[in-house]
C-alpha positions in Angstrom: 101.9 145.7 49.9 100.1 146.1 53.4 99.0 142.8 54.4 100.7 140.7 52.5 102.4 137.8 53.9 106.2 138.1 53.4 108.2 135.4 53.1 111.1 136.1 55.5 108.5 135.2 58.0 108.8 131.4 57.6 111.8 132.0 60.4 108.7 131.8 62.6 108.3 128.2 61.1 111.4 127.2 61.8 111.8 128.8 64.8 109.1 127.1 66.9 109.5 124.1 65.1 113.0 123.2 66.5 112.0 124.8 69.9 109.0 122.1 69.7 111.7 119.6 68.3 113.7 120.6 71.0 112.2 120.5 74.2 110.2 116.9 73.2 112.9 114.8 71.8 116.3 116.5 73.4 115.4 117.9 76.4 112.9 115.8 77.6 114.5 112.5 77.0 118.1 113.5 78.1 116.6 115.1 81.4 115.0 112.0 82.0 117.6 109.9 81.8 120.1 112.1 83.6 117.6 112.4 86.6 117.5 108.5 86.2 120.5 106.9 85.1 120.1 103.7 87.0 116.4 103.4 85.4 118.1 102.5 82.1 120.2 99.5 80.6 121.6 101.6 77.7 124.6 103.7 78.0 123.7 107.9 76.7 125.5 107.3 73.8 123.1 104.9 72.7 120.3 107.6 73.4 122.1 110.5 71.2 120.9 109.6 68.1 117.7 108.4 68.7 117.1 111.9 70.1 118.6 113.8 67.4 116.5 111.6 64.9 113.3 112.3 66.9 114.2 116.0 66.9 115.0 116.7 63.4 112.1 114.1 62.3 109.5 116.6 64.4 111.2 119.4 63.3 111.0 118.9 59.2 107.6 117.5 59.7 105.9 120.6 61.6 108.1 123.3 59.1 106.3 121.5 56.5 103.1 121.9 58.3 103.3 125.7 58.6 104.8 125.9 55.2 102.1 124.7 53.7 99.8 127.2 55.9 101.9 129.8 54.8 101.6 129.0 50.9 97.3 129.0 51.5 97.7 132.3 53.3 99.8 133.6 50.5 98.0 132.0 47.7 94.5 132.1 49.1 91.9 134.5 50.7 92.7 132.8 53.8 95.2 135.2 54.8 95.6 135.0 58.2 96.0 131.2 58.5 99.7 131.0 58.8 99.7 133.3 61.4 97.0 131.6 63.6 99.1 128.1 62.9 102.2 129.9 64.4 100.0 131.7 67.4 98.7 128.1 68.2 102.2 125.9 67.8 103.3 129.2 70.2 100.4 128.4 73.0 101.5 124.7 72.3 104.6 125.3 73.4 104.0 127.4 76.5 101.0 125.2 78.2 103.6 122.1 77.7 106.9 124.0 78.7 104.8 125.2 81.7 103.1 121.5 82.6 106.6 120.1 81.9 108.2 122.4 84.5 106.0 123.7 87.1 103.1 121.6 87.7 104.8 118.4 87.6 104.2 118.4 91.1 100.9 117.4 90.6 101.6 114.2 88.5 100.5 111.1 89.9 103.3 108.5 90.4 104.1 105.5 88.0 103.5 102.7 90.1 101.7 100.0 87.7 98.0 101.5 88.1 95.9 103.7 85.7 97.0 107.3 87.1 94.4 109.2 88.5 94.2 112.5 86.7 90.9 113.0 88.7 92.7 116.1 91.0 90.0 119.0 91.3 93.4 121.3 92.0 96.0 119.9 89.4 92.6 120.6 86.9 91.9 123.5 87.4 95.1 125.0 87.8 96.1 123.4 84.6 92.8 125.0 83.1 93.4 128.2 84.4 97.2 127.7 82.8 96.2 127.4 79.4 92.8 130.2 79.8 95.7 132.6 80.9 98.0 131.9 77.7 95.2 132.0 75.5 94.2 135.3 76.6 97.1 136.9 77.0 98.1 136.0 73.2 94.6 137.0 72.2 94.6 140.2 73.8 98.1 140.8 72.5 96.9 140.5 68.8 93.8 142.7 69.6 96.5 145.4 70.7 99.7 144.7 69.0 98.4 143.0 65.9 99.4 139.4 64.3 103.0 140.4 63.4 104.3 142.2 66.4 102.3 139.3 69.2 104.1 136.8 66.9 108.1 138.4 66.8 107.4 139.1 70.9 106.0 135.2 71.6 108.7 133.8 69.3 111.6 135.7 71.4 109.9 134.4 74.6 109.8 130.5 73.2 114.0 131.0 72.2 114.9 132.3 75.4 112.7 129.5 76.8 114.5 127.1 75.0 118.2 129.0 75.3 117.1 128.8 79.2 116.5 124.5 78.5 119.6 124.2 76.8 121.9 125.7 80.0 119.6 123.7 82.3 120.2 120.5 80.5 124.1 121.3 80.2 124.1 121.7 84.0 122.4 118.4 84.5 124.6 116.6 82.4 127.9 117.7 83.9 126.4 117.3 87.7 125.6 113.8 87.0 127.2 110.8 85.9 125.8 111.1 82.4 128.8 110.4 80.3 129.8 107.1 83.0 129.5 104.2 80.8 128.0 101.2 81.8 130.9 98.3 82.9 127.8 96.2 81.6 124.6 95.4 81.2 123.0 92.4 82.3 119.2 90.9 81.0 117.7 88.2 82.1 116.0 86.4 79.4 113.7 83.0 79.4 116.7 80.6 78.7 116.3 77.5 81.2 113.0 78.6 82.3 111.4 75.5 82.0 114.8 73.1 83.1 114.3 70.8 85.9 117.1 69.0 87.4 117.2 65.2 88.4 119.5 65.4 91.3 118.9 68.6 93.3 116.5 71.9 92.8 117.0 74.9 95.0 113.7 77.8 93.8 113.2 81.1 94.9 109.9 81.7 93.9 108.9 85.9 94.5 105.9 87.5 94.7 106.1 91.1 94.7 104.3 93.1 97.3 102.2 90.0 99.2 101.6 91.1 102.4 101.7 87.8 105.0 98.5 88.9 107.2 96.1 88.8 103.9 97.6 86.1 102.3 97.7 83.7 105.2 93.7 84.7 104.9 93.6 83.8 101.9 95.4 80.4 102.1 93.6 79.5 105.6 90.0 79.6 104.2 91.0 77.4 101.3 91.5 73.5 102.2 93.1 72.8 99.0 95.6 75.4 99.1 96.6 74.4 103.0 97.2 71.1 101.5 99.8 72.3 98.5 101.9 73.7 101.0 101.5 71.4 103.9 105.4 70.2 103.2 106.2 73.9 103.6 107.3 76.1 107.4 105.4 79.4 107.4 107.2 82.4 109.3 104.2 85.2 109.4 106.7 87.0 112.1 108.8 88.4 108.9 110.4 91.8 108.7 111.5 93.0 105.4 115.1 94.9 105.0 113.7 97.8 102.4 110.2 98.9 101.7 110.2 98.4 97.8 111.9 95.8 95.4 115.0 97.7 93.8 117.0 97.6 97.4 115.3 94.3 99.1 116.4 91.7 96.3 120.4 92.7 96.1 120.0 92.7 100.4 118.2 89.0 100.2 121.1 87.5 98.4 124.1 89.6 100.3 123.1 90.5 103.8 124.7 94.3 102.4 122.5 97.3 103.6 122.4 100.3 101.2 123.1 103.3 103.1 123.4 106.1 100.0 127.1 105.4 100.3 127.4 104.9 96.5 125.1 104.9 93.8 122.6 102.3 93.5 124.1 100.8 90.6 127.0 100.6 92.6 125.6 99.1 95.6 123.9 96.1 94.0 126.5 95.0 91.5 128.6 95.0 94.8 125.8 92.7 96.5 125.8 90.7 93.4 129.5 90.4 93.3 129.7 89.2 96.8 126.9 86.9 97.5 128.3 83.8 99.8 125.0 82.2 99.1 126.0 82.9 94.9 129.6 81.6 95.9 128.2 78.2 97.3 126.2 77.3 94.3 128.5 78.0 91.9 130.9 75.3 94.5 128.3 72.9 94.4 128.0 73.3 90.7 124.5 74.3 90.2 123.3 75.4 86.8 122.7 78.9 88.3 119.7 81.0 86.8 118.2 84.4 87.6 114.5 85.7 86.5 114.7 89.2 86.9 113.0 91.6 84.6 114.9 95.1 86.0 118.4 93.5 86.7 120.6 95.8 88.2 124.1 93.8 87.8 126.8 95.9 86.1 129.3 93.3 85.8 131.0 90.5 83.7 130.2 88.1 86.7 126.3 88.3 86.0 126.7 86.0 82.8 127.9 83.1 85.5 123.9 83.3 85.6 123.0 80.8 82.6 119.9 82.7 81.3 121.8 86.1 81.7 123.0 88.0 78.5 124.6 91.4 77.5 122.3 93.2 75.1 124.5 95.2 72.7 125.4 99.0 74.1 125.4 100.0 70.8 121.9 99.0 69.6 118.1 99.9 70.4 115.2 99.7 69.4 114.1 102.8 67.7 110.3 102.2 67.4 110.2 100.9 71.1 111.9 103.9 72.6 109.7 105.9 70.7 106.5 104.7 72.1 108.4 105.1 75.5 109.4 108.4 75.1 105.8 109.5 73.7 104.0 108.3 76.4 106.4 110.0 78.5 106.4 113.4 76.9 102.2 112.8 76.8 102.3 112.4 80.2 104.7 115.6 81.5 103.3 118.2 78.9 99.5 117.1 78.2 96.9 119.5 80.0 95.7 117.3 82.9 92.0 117.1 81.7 93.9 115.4 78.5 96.4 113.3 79.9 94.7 110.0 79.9 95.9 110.3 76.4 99.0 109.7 77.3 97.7 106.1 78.0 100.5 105.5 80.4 101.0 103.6 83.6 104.6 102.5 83.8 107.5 103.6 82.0 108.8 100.2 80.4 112.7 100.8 78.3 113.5 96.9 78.6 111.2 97.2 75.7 113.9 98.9 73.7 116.4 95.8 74.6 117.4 94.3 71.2 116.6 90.7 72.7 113.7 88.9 71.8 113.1 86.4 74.8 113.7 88.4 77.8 112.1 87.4 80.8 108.8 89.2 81.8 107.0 89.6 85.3 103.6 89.2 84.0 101.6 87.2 86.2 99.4 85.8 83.4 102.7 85.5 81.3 104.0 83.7 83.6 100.8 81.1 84.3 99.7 81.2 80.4 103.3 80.9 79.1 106.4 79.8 81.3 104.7 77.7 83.3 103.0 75.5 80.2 106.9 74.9 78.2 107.2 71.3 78.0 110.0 70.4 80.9 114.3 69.6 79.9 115.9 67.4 82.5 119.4 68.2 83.5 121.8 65.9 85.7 123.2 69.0 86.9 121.9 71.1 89.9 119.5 73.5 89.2 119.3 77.3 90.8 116.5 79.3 90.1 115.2 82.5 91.2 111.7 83.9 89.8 110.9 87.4 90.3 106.9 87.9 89.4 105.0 90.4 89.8 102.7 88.6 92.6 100.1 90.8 94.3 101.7 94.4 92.6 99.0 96.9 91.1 97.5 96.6 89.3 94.1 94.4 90.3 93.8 93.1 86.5 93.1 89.2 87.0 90.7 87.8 88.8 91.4 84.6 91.6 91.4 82.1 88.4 93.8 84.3 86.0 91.0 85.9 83.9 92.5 89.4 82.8 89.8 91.7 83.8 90.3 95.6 84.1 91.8 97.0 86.2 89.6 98.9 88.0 87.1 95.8 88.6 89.7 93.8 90.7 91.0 93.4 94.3 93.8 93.0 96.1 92.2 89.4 97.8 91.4 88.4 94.2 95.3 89.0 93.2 96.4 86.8 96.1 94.2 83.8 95.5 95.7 84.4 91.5 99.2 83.7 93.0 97.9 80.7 95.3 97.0 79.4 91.8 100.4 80.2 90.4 102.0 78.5 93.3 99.4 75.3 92.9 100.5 74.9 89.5 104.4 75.5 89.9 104.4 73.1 92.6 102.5 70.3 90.9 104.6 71.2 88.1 108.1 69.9 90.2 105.6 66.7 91.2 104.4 66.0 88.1 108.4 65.7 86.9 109.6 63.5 89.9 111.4 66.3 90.9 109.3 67.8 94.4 111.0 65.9 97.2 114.7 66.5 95.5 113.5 70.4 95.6 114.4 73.0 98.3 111.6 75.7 97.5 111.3 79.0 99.4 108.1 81.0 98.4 108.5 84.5 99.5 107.7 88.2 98.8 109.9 91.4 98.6 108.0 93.3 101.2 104.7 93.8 101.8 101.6 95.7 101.0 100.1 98.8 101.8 96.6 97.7 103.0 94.7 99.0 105.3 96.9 100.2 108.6 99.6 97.4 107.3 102.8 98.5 106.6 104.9 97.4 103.5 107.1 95.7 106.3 105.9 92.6 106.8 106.2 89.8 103.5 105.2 86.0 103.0 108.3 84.2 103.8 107.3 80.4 103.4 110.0 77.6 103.3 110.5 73.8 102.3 114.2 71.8 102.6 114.4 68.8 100.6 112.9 65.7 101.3 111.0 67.7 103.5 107.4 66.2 104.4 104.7 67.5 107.0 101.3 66.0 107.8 100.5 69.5 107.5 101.8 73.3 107.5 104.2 74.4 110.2 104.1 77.6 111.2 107.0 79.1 113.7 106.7 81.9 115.4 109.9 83.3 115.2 110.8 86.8 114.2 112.7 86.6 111.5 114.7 89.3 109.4 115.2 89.6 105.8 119.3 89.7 107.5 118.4 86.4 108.3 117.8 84.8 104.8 121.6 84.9 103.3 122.9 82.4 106.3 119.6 80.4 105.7 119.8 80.2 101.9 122.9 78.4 103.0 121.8 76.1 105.4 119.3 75.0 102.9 122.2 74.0 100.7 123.5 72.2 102.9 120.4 69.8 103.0 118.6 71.3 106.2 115.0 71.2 106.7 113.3 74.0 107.3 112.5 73.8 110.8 116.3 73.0 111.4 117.1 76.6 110.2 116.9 80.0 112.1 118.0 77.8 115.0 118.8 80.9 117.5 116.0 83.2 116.2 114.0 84.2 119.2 110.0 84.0 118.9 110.1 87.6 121.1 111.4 90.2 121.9 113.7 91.0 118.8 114.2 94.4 117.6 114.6 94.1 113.9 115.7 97.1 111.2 113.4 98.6 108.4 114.4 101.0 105.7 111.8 102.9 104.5 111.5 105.3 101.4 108.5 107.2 99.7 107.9 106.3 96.1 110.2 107.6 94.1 112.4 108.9 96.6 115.1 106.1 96.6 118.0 109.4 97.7 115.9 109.5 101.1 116.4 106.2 103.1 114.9 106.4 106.5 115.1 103.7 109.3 112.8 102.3 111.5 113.3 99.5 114.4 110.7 97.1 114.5 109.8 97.0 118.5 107.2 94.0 118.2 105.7 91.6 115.6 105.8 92.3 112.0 102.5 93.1 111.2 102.6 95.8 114.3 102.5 98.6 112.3 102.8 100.6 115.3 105.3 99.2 116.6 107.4 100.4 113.6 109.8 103.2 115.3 111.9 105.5 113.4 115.2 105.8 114.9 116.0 109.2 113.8 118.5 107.9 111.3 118.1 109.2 107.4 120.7 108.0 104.5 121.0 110.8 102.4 122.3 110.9 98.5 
């Protein structure tokens, strides 16, 4: 009978319901981590059948959906119901198959702070996306009617996803995909609160503190000139890298990553052959290493006391679910939605099946870690803290008070880690354990503020049994190639003023390796011609490592 809804044309229902399945949960996800396989400390094994449970989850779900708006259309005078649900899963599909894929351009990076989605161009072109689809199916049904707009769209979404499916092969035989991890390395909380009787060697680092604004910070406060009076401040610092995953492998192995190899590569090699690692494991130190996004791919991590191997073959499921929603949210959402996605960093160390690894949380780090009651050990004691210091985003205020984000400063984040650095200090006094304590308080590279470049950190530095009347501050130009040979030196019981001995205070030209966010597989290197903080100064030499 005319108008009657047959049933052969639940294959609609099922059709766009795996495509929809499809391109969320298998393409997506597996694109993402093939794009990024150094992002993430599970093998892709691990990810298969999370995927495939996402997919077929989404897919039985949403058939169930239409099926149900097919049995009112055929049961009820609502007759055209099941065809409008198809006709809108079918716009679905092509507003976030087209955000996904072409005006991903306009996404604003994942660098801590509440994305701006506030982009007059990336909104209305998105608009303008969605108006066109929306028309074009409407006017197809004025002209072609329900059934024929509906067995044309549906042909469009499978060689849509047939096209998805030879893309993602591609991908995943052009990349290391299938390389399994030789291991995977966490740091957890373990020994966090351990404070040795005989000798303490700490690496405390702030990410992203700039040395010009926080030496303004710490010079208009008496109180905080006085905690680090014991301590040599070297403003004339250049950083090796301009973000964190290349600086901290270089700080401990003096080994520039030039794109040669993978990253992964690269830094388990630093890792491997640190002579500053060597010594304390000679001077048997109880070595530990707070990192939250550990890049180590080798057995020879775990000679790190907190470090442990979470198990390749286990995840959690709810954790990378969230991850991977937030993610999909964020690609595929129109842009005048995509707050919804409620993202601002992509986090998969969630999905680690450990319960106490180590976090970079300023305030958990305060609030939490610093407030364990203390263990004393006879042994020597090695730590290195990696927090998040004066990163985005501006969330606390200069006495630790969460606040949001958009109602804090840079200055205010600073004078937060001058507390954190108060109370870690007094912390080692408070146990008798300060003067037997070599303490270097430094950052990763600097901070993009004002005309300052990311090239110029804190680097402040204390040698045991060290005492000042108050703060020295050298003037030589140091390099981050400098810290390796001076981590050594420290070791060895010198102060820090005895250190850097043939550093010159002038005239040093001093190497940089800059890359935009994101683009880690475009290295490009600058010579720093004067002082750190001479942003000028800064000269590229023409030289680019490539992946």
């Amino acid at each position: 009978m005319k108008g009657v809804i047959k049933t052969k044309e639940l294959i609609y229902a099922c059709l766009i319901s795996c495509a929809i399945g499809f391109m969320l949960f298998i393409n997506e996800p597996i694109t993402l981590y093939a794009n990024n396989i150094n992002d993430f400390w599970f093998d892709f094994y691990v990810l298969i059948f999370p995927s495939l449970l996402f997919f077929s989850l989404t897919t039985i779900i949403l058939f169930i959906i239409f099926t149900a708006f097919f049995f009112l259309s055929k049961k009820t005078a609502l007759k055209k119901t099941y065809y409008w649900a198809i006709i809108f899963a079918i716009f679905c599909f092509l507003c976030a198959y087209i955000h996904s894929n072409f005006l991903a351009g306009f996404l604003p990076p994942l660098d801590g702070t509440n994305p701006d989605w506030s982009s007059k161009t990336a909104n209305i072109i998105s608009i303008a996306t969605c108006a066109i689809i929306a028309i074009a199916l409407i006017v197809s049904i004025k002209k072609a009617g329900y059934h024929k707009t509906i067995k044309y769209a549906s042909t469009l979404v499978a060689a849509i996803v047939f096209i998805l499916f030879l893309s993602l092969a591609s991908t995943a035989m052009t990349t290391d995909v299938f390389k399994p991890k030789e291991f995977i390395a966490t740091s957890t909380t373990k020994n966090i609160n351990l404070i040795s009787n005989r000798n303490n060697f700490v690496i405390l680092l702030l990410d992203a503190v700039d040395s010009v604004q926080f030496d303004k910070v710490v010079s208009a406060n008496e109180s905080y000139q006085q905690a680090l009076k014991d301590f040599s401040y070297y403003p004339d610092t250049v950083s090796a890298y301009s973000y964190t995953r290349d600086s901290i492998p270089f700080i401990f192995s003096n080994t520039w990553n030039e794109n040669q190899t993978s990253f992964a590569e690269y830094s388990t090699n630093a890792y491997n052959n640190s002579e500053f690692f060597k010594k304390l494991s000679e001077k048997g130190y109880n070595k530990n290493f707070y990192e939250y996004e550990l890049t180590w791919n080798n057995q020879k991590a775990t000679e790190f006391n907190n470090i442990e191997s979470p198990s390749s073959g286990s995840i959690k499921k709810k954790a990378l679910l969230k991850q991977e929603i937030k993610y999909i949210l964020y690609k595929s959402l129109p842009f005048p939605l995509k707050y919804l996605s409620k993202i601002e960093t992509l986090d998969f160390s969630e999905t680690k099946p450990i319960n106490d690894v180590f976090q970079w949380d300023n305030l958990i780090f305060y609030n939490d870690y610093l407030r364990r009651p203390t263990e004393k050990t006879d042994q020597n004691y090695f730590s290195f803290i990696h927090i998040e210091g004066g990163h985005t985003p501006f969330n606390v205020t200069e006495n630790l008070e969460p606040i949001p984000e958009n109602d804090g400063t840079y200055e205010q984040k600073l004078e937060a880690n001058m507390k954190i650095i108060e109370n870690y200090l007094n912390r080692l006094k408070n146990n008798n354990a300060y003067n037997n304590s070599t303490i270097i308080i430094m950052a990763d590279h600097g901070f993009w503020y004002g005309t300052s470049s990311r090239a110029n950190p804190i680097l402040y530095i204390k040698g045991t049994n060290e005492k000042h009347n108050k703060m020295t501050v050298s003037q030589k130009q140091i390099s981050f190639e400098d810290l390796s040979d001076a981590f050594i030196e420290l070791l060895n019981n010198k102060k820090s003023d005895e250190i850097f001995e043939n550093i010159p205070t002038s005239g040093r030209i001093r190497r940089h390796i800059y890359n935009g966010f994101g683009e880690e597989d475009r290295l490009i290197e600058y010579n720093q011609t004067g002082n750190a903080w001479e942003d000028k100064k800064l000269q590229p030499t023409g030289r680019e490592y490539n992946l």
